[in-house]
C-alpha positions as a printed NumPy array, in Angstrom:
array([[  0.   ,   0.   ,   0.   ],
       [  1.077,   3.488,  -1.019],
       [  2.342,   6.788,   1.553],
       [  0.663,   9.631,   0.787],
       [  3.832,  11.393,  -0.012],
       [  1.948,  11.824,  -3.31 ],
       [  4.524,  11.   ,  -5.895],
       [  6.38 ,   8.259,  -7.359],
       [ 10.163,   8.389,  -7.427],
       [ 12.035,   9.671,  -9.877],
       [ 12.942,   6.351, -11.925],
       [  9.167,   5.52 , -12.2  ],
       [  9.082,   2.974,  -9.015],
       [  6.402,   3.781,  -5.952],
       [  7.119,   2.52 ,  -3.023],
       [  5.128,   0.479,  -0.277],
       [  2.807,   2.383,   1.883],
       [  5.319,   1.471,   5.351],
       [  8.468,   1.496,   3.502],
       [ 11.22 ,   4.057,   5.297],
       [ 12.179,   5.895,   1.943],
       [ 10.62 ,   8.951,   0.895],
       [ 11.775,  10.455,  -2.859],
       [ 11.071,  14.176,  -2.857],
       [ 10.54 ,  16.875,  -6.265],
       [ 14.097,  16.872,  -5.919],
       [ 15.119,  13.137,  -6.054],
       [ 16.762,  13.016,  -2.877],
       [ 16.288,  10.453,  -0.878],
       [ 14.581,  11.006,   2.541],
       [ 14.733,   8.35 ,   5.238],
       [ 12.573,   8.309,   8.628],
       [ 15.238,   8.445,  10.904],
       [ 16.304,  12.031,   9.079],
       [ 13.777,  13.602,   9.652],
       [ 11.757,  12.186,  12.268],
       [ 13.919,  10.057,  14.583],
       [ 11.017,   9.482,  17.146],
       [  8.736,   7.776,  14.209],
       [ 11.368,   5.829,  13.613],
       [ 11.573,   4.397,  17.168],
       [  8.089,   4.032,  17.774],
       [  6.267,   2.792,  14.784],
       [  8.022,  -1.019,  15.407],
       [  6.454,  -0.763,  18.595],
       [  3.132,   0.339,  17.235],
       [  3.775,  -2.265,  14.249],
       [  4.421,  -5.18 ,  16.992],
       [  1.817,  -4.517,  18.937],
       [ -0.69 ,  -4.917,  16.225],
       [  0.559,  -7.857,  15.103],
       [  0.611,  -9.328,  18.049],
       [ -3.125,  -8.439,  19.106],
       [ -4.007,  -8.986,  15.8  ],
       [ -3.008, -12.319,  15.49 ],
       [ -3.98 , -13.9  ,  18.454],
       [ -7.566, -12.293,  18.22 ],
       [ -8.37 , -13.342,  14.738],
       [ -6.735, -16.548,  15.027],
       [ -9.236, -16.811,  18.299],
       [-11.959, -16.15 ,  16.217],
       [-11.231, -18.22 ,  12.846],
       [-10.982, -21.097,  15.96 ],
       [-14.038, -20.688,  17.545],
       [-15.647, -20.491,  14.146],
       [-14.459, -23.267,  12.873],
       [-15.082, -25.298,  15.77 ],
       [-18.419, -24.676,  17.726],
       [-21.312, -25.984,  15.977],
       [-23.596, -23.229,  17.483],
       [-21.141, -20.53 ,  15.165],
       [-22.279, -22.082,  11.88 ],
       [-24.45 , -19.205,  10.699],
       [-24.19 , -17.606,   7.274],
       [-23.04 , -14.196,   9.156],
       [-20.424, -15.806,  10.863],
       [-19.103, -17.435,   7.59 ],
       [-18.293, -13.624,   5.936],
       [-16.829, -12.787,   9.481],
       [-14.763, -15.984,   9.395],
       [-12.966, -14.482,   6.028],
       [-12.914, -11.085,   7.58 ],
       [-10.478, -12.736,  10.304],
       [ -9.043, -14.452,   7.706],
       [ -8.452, -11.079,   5.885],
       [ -7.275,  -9.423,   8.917],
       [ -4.786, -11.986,   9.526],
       [ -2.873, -11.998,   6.148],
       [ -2.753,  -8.72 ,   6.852],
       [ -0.642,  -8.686,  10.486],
       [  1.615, -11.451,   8.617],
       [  3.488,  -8.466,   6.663],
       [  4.154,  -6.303,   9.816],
       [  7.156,  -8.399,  11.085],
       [  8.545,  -7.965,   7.362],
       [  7.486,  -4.175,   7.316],
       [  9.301,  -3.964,  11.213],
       [ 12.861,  -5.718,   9.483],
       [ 12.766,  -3.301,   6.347],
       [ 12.23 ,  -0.121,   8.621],
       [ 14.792,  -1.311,  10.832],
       [ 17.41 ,  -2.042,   8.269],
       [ 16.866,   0.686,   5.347],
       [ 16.469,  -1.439,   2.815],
       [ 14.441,  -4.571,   1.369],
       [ 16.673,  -7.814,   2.457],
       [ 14.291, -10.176,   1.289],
       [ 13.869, -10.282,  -2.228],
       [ 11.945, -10.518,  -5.643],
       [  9.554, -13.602,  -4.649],
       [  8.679, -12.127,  -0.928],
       [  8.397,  -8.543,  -1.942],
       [  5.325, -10.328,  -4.635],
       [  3.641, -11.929,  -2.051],
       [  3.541,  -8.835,   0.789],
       [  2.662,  -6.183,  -1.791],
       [  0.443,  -9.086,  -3.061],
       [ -1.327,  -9.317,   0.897],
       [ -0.9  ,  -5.785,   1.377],
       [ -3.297,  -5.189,  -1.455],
       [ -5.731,  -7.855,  -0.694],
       [ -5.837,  -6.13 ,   2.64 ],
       [ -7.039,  -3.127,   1.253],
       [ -9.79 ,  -4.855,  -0.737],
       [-11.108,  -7.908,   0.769],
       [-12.173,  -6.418,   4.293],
       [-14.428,  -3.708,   2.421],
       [-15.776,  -6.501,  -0.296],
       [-17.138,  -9.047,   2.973],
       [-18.569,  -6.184,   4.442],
       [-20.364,  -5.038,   1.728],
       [-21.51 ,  -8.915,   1.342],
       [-22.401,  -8.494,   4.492],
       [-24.531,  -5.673,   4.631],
       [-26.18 ,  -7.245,   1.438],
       [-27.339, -10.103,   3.566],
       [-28.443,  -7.958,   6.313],
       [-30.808,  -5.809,   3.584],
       [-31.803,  -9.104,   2.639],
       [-32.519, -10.538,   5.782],
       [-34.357,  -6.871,   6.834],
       [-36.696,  -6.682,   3.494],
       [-37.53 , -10.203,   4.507],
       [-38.322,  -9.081,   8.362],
       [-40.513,  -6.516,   6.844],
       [-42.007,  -8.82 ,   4.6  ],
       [-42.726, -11.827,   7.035],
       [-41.22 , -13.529,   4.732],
       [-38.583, -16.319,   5.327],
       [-34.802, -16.518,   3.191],
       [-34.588, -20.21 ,   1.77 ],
       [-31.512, -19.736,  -0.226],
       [-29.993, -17.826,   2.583],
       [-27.834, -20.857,   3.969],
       [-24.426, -22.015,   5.303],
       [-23.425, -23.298,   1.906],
       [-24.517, -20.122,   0.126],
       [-22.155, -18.073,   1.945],
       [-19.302, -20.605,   1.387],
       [-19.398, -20.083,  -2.049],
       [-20.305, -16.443,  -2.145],
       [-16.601, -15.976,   0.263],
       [-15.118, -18.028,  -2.494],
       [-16.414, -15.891,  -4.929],
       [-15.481, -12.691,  -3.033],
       [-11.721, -14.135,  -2.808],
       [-11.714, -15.043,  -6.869],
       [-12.519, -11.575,  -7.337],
       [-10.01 ,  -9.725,  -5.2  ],
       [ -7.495, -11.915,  -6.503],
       [ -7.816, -10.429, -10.122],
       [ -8.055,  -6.909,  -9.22 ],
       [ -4.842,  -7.508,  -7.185],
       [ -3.409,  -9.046, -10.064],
       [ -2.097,  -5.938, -11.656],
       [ -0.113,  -5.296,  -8.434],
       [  1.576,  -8.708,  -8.009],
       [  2.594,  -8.073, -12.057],
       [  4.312,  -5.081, -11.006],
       [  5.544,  -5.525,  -7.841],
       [  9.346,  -5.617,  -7.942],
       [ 12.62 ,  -5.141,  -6.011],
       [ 14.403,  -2.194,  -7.433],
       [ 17.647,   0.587,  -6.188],
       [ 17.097,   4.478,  -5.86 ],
       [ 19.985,   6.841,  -6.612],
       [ 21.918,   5.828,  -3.557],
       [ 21.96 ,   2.535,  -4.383],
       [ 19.61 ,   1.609,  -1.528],
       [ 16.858,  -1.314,  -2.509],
       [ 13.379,  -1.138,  -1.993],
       [ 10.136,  -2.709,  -2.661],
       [  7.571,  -1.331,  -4.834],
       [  5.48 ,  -0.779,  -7.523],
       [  7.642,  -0.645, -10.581],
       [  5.289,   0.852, -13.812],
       [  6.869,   1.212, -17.562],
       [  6.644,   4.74 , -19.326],
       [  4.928,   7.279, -18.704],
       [  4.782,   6.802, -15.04 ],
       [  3.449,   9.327, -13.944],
       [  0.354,   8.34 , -15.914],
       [  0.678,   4.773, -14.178],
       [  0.911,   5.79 , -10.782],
       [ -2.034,   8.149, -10.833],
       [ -3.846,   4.777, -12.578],
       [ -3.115,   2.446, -10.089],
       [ -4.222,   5.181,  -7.103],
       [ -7.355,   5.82 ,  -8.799],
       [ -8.026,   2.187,  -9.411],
       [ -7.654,   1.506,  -5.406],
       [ -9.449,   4.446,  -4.692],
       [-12.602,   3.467,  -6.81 ],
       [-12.253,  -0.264,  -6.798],
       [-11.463,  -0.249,  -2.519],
       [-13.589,   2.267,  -1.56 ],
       [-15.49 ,   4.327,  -3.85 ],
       [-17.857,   1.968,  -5.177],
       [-18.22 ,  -0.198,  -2.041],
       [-19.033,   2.397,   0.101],
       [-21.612,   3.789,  -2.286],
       [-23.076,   0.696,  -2.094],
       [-22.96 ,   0.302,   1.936],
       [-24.852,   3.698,   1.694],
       [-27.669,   3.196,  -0.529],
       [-28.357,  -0.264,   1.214],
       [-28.326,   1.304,   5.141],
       [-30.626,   4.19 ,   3.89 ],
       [-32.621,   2.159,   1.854],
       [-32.803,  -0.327,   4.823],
       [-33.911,   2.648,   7.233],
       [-36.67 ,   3.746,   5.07 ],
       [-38.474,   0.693,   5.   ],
       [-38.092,   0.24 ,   8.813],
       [-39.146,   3.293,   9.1  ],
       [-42.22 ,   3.416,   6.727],
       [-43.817,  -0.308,   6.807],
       [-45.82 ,  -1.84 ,   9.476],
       [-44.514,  -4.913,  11.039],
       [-47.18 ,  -7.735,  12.215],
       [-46.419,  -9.66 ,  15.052],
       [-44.456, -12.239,  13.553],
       [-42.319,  -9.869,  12.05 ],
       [-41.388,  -8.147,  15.392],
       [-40.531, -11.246,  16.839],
       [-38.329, -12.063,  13.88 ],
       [-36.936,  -8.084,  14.197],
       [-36.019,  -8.78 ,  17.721],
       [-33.929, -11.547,  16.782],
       [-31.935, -10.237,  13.707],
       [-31.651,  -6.854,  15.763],
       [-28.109,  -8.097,  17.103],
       [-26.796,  -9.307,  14.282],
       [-27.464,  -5.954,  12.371],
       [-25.804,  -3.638,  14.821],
       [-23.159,  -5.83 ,  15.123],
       [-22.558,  -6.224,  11.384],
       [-23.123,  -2.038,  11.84 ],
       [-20.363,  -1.405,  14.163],
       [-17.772,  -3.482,  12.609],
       [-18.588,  -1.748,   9.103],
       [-17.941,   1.672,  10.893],
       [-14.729,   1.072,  12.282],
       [-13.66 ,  -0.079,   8.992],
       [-14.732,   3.375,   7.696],
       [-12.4  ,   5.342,  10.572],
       [ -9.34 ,   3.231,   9.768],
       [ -9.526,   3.042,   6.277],
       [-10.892,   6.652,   5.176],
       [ -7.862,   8.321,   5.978],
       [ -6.175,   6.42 ,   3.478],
       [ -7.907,   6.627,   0.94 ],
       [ -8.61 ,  10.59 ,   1.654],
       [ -4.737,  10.432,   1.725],
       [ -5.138,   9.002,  -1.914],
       [ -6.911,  11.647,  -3.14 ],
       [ -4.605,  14.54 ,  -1.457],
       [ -1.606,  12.496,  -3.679],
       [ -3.685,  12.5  ,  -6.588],
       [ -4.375,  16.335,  -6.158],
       [ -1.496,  17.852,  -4.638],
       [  2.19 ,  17.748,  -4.735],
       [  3.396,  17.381,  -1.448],
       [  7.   ,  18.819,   0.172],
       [  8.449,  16.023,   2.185],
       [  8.767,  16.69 ,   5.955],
       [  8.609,  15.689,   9.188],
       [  5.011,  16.857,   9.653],
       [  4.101,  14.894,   6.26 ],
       [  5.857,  11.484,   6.797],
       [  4.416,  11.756,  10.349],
       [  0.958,  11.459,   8.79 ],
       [  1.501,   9.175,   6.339],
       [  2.73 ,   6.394,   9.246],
       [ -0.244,   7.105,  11.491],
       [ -2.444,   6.867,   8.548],
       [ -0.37 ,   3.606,   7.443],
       [ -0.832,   2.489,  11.317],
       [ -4.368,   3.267,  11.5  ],
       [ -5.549,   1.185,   8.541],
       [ -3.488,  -1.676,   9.755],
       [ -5.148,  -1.291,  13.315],
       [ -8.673,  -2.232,  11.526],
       [ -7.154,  -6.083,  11.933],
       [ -7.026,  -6.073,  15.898],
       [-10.135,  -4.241,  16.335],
       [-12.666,  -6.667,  15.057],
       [-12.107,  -9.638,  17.262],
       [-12.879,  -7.523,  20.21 ],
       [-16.004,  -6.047,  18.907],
       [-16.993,  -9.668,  18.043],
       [-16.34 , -10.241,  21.751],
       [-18.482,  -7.325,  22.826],
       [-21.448,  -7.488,  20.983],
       [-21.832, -11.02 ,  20.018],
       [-22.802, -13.097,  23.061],
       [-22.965, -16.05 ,  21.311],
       [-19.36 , -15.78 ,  20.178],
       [-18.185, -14.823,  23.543],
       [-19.587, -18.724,  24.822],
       [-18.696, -20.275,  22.686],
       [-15.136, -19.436,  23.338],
       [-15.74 , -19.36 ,  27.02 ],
       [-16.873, -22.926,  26.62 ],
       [-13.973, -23.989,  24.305],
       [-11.611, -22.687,  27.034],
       [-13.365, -24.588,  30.038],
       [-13.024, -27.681,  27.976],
       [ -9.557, -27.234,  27.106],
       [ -8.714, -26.418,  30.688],
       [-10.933, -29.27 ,  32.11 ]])
């Protein structure tokens, strides 16, 4: 994923969003620990700490998933991938920590693929299962106001919807595993990045547009007109008896699909607001700058070690289950 230092280098190569090199109008080279020594010391310690709550709450969750019976719903299937999703995504940070730490990329053509491969299918697959998922809940809503029951709505469905959802991220990250590549600035120093063929200027803007509309734009739009259009017929139908009862019992599941959507929407709008300020403007590299860019590059990758606890919090049934797993596996 891409800084918001809102250019590519000189040579035509744009770097990963967390990687400590910064090219300015000039073509200098600007590392962290120039120009903001403190960022450089604390954002392992950020980047470790999200990792590690990261991992161990999403692995939690994939667990109890996969293993309680009673967590077999189709909601819990497209929150299943979300951990999924969230845990390719903490996977990179102990590479990101080694490549900050050291200056350069140590690791390779192959490796630098796969993490600007995962870094990308961060971006996109959290923000595709939640729009599958607030599909499902207008579904399951129109069919509350209905009285009407969802038939096709089933465990297997959802399998093969996630599958689905995967197939497609995979081809719209395609274009970034093609050009992901290990290449030196003017200093000789190697990075990992995006490396685009003439003119790349025009490439760059291409591929931030293309996340921008692809991860965000279009999804969001559609998150929107399915909450409001969700609302209104709440708001404007009568429900019988029946269909309160059945309200009552989706109610959870809603707010909970609600809540997780909306802290997707604070980490991840920064980012891509960050896109369009690169897309726009030109900006002079400085402390004040790269400073943002890392908290914005932090606060996306926060998203992964938020949801398991909100899962905790406002799922009861996931918090037994995993209660109950842990009483048996202590027993």
């Amino acid at each position: 994923m891409e800084t918001i230092s809102g250019s590519s280098s000189p040579n035509g190569h744009e770097a990963r969003k967390d990687s400590n090199g910064f090219s300015n109008s000039s073509g200098f080279n600007i590392t962290l620990h120039e120009v903001a020594p403190d960022f450089y010391i604390i954002l392992p310690i950020i980047y470790s700490l999200i990792c590690a709550i990261g991992l161990t709450g999403n692995t939690a969750v994939i667990y109890v998933i996969i293993k309680a019976p009673k967590m077999k719903t189709v909601t819990n299937m497209f929150i299943l991938n979300l951990a999924i999703a969230d845990d390719l995504s903490t996977l990179v940070l102990p590479i990101n920590i080694a490549e900050h730490l050291l200056h350069y990329w140590p690791f390779g053509k192959i490796l630098c693929k796969v993490i600007l491969s995962i870094d990308h299918y961060n971006i996109f697959s959290s923000i595709f299962f939640l729009t599958v998922m607030s599909i499902d809940r207008y579904l399951v809503v129109l069919a509350t106001v209905r009285s009407k029951r969802t038939p096709h709505r089933t465990y297997r469905a959802a399998k093969i919807i996630s599958f689905l959802v995967w197939f497609l991220v995979s081809i719209i990250v395609l274009p970034f595993t093609i050009f992901a590549d290990v290449y030196s600035d003017n200093l000789e120093i190697t990075s990992c990045g995006l490396n685009f063929p003439k003119p790349e200027r025009l490439w760059f803007k291409a591929s931030r547009i293309y996340t921008l509309m692809l991860g965000f734009a279009i999804p969001v739009s559609i998150i929107c007109i399915l909450y409001t259009a969700m609302l209104y017929k709440l708001r404007n139908m009568r429900l019988n008896s029946n269909a309160k009862a059945l309200d009552k019992a989706k109610k959870k599941v809603t707010i909970l699909v609600f809540i997780v959507l909306a802290a997707c929407l604070f980490c991840w709008t920064p980012f891509h607001l960050a896109t369009i300020v690169a897309l726009t403007t030109d900006l002079q590299q400085s402390a004040l700058v790269i400073g943002i860019s890392y908290f914005i590059t932090s606060l996306s990758y926060a998203n992964s070690c938020l949801n398991p606890f909100l899962y905790a919090f406002l799922d009861d049934s996931f918090w037994k289950s995993f209660r109950k797993m842990l009483e048996c596996r202590t027993a």
